[in-house]
C-alpha positions in Angstrom: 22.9 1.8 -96.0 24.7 -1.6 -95.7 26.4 -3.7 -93.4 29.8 -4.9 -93.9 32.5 -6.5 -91.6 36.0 -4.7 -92.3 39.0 -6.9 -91.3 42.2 -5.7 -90.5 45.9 -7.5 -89.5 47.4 -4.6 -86.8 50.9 -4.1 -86.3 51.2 -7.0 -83.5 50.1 -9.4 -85.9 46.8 -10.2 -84.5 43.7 -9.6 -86.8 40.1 -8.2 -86.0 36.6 -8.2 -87.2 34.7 -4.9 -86.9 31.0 -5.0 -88.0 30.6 -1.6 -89.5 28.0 0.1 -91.8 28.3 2.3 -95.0 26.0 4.9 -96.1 25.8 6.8 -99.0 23.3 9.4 -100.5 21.3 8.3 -103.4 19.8 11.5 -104.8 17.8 11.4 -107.9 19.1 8.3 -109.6 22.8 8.0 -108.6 24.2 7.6 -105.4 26.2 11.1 -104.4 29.8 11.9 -103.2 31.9 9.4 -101.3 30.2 6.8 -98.8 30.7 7.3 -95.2 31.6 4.8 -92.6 29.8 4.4 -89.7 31.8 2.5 -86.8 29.0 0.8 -84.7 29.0 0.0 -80.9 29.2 -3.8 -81.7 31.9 -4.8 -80.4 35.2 -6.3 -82.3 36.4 -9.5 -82.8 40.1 -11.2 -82.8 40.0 -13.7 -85.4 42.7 -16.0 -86.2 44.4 -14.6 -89.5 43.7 -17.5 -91.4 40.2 -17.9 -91.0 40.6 -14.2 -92.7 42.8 -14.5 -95.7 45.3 -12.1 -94.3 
């Protein structure tokens, strides 16, 4: 498992930062199928657009 923070521009123009974690099966020696995306509770953040590259 890891942490990452997705951000996003939505249709209104506004972008957000949604802390998020991935986890993907390592079985053997290689990690297995596609990764799944857990959305966590935290909660998401506007951020100005900029500050995000987008």
């Amino acid at each position: 498992m890891t942490n990452a923070t997705v951000l996003y521009k939505k249709k209104d123009g506004k972008c957000t930062q949604d802390p998020s974690l991935l986890r993907q099966e390592f079985v053997g020696n290689e990690f297995v199928a596609p990764g799944e995306w857990a959305l966590l509770v935290n909660e998401k953040y506007e951020i100005p657009c900029e500050k995000a590259g987008l």
